[in-house]
C-alpha positions in Angstrom: 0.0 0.0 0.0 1.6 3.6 -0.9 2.4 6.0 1.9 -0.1 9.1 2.1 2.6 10.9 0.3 2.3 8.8 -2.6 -1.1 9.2 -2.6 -1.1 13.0 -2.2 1.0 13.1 -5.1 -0.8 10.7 -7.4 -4.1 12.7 -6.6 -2.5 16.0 -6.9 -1.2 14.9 -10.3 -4.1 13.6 -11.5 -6.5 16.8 -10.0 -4.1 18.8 -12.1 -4.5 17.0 -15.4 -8.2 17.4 -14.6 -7.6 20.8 -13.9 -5.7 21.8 -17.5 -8.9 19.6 -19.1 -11.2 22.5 -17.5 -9.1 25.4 -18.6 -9.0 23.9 -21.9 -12.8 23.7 -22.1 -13.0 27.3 -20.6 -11.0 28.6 -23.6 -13.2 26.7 -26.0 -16.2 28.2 -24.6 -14.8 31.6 -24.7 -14.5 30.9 -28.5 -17.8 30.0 -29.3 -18.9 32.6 -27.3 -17.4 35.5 -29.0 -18.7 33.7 -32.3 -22.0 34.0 -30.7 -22.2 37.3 -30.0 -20.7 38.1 -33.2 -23.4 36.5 -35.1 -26.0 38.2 -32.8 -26.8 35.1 -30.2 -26.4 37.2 -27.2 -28.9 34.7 -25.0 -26.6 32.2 -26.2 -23.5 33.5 -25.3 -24.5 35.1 -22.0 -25.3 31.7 -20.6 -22.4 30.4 -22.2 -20.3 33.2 -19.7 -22.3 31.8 -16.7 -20.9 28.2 -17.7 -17.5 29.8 -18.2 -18.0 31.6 -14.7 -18.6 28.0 -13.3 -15.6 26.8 -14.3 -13.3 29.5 -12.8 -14.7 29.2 -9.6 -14.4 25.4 -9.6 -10.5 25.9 -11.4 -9.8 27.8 -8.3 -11.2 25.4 -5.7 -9.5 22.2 -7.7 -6.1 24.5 -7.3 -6.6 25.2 -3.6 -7.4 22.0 -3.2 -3.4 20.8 -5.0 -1.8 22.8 -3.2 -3.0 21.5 0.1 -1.9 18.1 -1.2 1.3 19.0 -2.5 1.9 20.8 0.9 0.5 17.6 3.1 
């Protein structure tokens, strides 16, 4: 069985791959949004910013929680 630093690690490496997947979908987002407004769906892309609001929040919690497992 790995020590809880192992652990800590492995999570903290795999919350961070997690963690590059959301920014990744953030940007993408952003993209379509902007096309969105630009073609006159502002509905559209204002709920798409509330998604994109979402996900920073929850990026910042997933990186609080890292560091506190890198630190541990």
């Amino acid at each position: 069985m790995p020590n809880n630093s192992d652990t800590n690690i492995a999570t903290a490496d795999a919350l961070t791959l997690l963690l590059h997947n959301q920014h990744a979908l953030a940007a993408a987002i952003e993209e379509v949004t902007k096309w969105l407004k630009d073609n006159g769906v502002g509905l559209v892309a204002d709920n798409a910013m509330t998604a994109i609001e979402t996900l920073d929040t929850n990026a910042q919690a997933i990186t609080n929680a890292i560091m506190r497992l890198r630190q541990a």
